[in-house]
N, CA, C and O atoms as a GROMACS GRO file, in nm:
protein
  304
    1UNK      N    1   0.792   0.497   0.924
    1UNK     CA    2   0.680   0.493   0.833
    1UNK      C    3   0.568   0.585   0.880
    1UNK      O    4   0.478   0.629   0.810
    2UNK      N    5   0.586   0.605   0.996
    2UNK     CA    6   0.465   0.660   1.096
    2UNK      C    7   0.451   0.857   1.035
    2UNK      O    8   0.356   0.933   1.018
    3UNK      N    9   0.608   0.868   1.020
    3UNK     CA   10   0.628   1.011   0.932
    3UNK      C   11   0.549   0.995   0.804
    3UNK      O   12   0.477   1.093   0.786
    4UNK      N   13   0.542   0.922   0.729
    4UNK     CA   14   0.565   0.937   0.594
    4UNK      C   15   0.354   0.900   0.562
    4UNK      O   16   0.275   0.936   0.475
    5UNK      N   17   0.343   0.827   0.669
    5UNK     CA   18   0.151   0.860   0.635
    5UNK      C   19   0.138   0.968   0.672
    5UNK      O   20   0.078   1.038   0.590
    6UNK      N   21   0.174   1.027   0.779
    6UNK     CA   22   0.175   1.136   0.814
    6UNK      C   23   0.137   1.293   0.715
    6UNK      O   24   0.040   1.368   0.711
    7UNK      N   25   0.278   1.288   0.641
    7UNK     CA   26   0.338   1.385   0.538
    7UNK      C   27   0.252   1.346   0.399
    7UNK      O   28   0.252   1.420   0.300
    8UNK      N   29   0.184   1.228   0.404
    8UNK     CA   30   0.085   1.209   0.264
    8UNK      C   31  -0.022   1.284   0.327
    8UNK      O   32  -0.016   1.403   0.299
    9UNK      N   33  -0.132   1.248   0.415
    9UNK     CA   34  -0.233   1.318   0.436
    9UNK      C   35  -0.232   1.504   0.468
    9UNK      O   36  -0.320   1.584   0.436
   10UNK      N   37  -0.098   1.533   0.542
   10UNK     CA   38  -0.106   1.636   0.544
   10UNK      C   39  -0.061   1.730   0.427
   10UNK      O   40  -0.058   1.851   0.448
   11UNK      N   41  -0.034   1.691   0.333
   11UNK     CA   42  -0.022   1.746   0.172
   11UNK      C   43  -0.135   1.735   0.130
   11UNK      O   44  -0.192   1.842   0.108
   12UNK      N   45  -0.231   1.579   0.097
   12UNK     CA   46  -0.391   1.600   0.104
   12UNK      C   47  -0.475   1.712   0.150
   12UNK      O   48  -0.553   1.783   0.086
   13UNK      N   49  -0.442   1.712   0.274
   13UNK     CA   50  -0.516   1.856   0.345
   13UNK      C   51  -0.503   1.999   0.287
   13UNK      O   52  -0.594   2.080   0.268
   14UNK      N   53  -0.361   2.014   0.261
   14UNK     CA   54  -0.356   2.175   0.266
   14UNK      C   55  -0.360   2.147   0.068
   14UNK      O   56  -0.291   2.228   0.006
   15UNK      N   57  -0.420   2.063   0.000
   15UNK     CA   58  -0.427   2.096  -0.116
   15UNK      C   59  -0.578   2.138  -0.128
   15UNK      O   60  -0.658   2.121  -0.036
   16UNK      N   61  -0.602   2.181  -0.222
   16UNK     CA   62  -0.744   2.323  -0.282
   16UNK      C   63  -0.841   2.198  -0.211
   16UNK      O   64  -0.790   2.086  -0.214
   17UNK      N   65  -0.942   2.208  -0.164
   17UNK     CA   66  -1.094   2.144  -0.099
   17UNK      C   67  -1.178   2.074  -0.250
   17UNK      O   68  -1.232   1.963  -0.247
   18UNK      N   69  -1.175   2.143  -0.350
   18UNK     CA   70  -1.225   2.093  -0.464
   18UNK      C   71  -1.144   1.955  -0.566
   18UNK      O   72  -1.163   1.910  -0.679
   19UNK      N   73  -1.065   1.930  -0.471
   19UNK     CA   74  -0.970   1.842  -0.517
   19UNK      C   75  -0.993   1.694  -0.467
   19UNK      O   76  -1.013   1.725  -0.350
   20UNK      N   77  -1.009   1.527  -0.467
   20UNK     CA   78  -1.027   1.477  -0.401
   20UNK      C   79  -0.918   1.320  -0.453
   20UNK      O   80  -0.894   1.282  -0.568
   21UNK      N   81  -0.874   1.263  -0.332
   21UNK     CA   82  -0.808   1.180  -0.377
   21UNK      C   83  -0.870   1.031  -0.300
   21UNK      O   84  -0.981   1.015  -0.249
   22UNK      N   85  -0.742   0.920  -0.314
   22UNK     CA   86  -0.801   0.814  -0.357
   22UNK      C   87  -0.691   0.721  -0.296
   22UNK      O   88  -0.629   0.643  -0.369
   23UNK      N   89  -0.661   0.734  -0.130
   23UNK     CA   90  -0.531   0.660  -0.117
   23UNK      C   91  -0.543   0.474  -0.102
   23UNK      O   92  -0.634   0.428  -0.032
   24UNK      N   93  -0.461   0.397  -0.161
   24UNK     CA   94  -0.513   0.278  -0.138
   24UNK      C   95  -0.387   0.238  -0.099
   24UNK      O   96  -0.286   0.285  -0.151
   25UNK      N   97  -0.382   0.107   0.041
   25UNK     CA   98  -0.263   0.089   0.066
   25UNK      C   99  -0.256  -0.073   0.075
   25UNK      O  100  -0.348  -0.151   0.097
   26UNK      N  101  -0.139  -0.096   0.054
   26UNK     CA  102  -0.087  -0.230   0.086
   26UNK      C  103   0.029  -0.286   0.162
   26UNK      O  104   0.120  -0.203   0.164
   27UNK      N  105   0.061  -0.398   0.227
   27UNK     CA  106   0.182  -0.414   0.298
   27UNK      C  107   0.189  -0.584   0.263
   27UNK      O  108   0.112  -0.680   0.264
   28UNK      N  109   0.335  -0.554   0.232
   28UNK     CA  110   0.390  -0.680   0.198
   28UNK      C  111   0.578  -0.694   0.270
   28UNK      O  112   0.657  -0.617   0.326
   29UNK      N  113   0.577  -0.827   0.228
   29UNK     CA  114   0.692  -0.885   0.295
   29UNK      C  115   0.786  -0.905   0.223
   29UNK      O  116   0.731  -0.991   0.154
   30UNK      N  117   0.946  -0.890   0.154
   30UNK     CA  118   0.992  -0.951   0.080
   30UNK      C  119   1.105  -1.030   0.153
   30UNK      O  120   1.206  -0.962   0.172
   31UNK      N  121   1.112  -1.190   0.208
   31UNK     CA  122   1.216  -1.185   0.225
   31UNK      C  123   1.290  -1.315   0.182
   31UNK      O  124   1.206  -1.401   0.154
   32UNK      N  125   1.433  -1.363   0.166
   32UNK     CA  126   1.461  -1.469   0.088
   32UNK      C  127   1.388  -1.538  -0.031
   32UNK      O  128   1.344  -1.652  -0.038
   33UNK      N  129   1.386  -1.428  -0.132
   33UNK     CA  130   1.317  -1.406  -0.212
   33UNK      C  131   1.162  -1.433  -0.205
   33UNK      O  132   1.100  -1.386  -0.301
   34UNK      N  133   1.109  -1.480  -0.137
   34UNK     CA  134   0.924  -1.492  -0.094
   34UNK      C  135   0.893  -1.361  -0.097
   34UNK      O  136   0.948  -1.257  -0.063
   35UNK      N  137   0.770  -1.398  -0.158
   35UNK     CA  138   0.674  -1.246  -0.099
   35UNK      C  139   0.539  -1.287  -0.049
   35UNK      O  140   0.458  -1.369  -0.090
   36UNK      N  141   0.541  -1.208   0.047
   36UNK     CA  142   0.401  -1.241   0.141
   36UNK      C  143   0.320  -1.129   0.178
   36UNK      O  144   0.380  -1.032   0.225
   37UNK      N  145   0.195  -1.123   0.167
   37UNK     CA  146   0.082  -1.036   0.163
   37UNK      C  147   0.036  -1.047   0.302
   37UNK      O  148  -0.036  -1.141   0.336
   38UNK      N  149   0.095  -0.906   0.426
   38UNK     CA  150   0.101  -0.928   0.533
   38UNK      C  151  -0.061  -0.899   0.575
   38UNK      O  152  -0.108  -0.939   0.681
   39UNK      N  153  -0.135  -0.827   0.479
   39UNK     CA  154  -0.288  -0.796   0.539
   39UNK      C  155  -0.436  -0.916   0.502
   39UNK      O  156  -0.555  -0.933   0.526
   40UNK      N  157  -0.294  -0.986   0.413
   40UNK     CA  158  -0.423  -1.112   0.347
   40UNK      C  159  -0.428  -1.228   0.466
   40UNK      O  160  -0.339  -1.283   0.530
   41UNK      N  161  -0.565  -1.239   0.466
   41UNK     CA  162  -0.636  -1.371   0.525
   41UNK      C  163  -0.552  -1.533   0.540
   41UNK      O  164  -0.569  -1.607   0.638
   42UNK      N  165  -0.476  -1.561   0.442
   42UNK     CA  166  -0.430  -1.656   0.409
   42UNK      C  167  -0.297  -1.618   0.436
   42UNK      O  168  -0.261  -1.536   0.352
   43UNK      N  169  -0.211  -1.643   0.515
   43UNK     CA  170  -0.028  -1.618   0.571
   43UNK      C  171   0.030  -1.662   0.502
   43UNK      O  172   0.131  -1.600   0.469
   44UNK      N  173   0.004  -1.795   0.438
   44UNK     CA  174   0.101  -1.911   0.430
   44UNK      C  175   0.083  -1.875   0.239
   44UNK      O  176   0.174  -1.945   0.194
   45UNK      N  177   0.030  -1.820   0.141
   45UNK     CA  178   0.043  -1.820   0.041
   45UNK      C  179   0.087  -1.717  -0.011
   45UNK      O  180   0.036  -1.605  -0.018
   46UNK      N  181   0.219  -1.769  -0.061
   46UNK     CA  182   0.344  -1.719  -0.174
   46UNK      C  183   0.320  -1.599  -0.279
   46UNK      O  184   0.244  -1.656  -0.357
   47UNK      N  185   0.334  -1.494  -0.321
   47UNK     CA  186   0.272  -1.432  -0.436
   47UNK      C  187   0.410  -1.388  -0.469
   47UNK      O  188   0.512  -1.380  -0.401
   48UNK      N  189   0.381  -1.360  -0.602
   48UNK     CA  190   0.541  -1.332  -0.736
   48UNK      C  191   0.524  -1.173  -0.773
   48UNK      O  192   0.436  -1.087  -0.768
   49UNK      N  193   0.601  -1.181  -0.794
   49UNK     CA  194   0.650  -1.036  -0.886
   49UNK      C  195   0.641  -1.015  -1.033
   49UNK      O  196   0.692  -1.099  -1.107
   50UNK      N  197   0.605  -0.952  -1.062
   50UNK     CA  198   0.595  -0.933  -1.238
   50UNK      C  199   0.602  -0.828  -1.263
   50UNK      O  200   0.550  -0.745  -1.188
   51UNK      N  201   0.668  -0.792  -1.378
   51UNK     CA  202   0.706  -0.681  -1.501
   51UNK      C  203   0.638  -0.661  -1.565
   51UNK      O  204   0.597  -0.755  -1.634
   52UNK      N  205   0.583  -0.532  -1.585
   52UNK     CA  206   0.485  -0.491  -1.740
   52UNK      C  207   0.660  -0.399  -1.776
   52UNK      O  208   0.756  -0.367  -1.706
   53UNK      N  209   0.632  -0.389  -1.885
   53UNK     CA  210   0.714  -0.253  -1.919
   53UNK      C  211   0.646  -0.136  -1.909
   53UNK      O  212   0.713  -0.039  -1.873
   54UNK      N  213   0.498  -0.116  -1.938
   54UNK     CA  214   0.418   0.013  -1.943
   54UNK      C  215   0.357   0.056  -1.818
   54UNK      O  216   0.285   0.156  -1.808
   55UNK      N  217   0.401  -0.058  -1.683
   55UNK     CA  218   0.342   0.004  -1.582
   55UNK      C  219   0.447   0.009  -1.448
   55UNK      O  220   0.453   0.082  -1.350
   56UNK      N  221   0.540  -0.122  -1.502
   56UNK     CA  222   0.634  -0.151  -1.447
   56UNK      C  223   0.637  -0.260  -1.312
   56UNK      O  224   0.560  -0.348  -1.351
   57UNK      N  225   0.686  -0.299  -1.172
   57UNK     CA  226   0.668  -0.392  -1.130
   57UNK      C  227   0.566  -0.412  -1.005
   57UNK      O  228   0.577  -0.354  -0.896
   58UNK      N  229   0.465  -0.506  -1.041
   58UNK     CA  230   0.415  -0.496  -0.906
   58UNK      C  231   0.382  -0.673  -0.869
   58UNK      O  232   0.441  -0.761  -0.931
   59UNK      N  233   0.293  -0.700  -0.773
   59UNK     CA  234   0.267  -0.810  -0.739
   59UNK      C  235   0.140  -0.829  -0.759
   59UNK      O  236   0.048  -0.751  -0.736
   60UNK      N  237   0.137  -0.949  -0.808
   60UNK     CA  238  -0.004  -1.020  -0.864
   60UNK      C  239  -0.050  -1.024  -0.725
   60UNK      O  240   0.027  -1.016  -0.629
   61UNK      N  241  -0.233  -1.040  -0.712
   61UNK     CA  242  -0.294  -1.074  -0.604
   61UNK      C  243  -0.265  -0.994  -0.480
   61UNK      O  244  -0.341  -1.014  -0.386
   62UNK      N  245  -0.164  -0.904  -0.462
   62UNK     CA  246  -0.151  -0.842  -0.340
   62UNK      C  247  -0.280  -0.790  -0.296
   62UNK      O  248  -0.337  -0.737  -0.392
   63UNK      N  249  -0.330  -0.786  -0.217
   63UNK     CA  250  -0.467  -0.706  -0.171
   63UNK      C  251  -0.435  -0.521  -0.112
   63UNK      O  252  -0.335  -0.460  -0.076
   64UNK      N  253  -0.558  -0.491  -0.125
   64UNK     CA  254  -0.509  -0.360  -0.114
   64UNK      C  255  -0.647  -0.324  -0.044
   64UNK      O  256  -0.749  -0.391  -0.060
   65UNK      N  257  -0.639  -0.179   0.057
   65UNK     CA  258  -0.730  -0.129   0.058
   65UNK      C  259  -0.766   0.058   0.094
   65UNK      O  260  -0.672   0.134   0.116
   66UNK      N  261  -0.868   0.093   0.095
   66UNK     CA  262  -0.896   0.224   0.056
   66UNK      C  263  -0.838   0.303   0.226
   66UNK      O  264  -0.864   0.236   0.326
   67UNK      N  265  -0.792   0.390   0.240
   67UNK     CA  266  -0.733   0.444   0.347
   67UNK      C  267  -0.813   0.552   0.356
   67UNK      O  268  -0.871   0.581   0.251
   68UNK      N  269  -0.842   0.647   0.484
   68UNK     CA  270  -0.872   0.771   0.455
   68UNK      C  271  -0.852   0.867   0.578
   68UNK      O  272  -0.893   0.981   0.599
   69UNK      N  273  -0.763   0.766   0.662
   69UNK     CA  274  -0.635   0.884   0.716
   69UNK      C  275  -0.504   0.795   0.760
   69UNK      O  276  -0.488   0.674   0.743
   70UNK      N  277  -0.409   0.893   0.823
   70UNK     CA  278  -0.302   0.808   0.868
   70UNK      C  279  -0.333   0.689   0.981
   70UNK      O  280  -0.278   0.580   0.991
   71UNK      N  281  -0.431   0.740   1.056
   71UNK     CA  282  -0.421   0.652   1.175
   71UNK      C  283  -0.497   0.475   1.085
   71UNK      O  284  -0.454   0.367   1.127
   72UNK      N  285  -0.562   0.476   1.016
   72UNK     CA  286  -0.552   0.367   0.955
   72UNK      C  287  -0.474   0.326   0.909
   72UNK      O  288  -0.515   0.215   0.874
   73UNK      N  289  -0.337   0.339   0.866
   73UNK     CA  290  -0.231   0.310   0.844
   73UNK      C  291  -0.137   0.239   0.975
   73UNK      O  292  -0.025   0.204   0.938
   74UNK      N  293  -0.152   0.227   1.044
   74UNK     CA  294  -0.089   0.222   1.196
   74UNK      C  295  -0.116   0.027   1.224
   74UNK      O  296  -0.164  -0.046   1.310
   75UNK      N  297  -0.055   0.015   1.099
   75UNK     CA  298  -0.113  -0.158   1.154
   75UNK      C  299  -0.005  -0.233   1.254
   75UNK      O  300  -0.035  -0.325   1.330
   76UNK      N  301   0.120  -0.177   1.240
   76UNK     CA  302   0.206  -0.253   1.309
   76UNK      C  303   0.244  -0.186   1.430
   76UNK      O  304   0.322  -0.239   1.508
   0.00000   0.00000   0.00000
C-alpha cells in the first residue's frame, strides 16, 4: 500500500501547479461479512454496505479524512 500513496501524490506533483486536488482517505475492514471502520473512535460498531446504481457501492457512516501527503497515510 506504501507504493500506491506513494504513486498518487507523486502524479499530484508532476501535474500543472494551477491544478489542485482533494485527497480524502478511509480504511476499513471487511471480514466474515462485518465491516468495520478501522479509523473510527468506536471499534465495536458494525457498518453495512449499500448500492446506489448512480454512484455505486459504498459504506454508510465510514469516516473519512482530508490527506495531504503520503506519509499521512502510514497508519499501519
Amino acid at each position: 500500500m506504501s507504493r500506491c500513496f506513494d504513486s498518487i501524490f507523486s502524479e499530484i506533483d508532476s501535474m500543472a501547479k494551477d491544478i489542485q486536488f482533494l485527497v480524502w482517505a478511509s480504511y476499513l475492514e471487511i471480514y466474515k461479512e462485518n465491516v468495520w471502520d478501522l479509523l473510527s473512535s468506536n471499534h465495536k460498531e458494525k457498518l453495512m454496505l449499500h448500492e446506489k446504481k448512480d454512484s455505486g457501492v459504498y459504506v454508510k457512516d465510514l469516516s473519512s479524512f482530508i490527506v495531504k501527503s503520503a506519509d499521512e497515510l502510514q497508519w499501519v
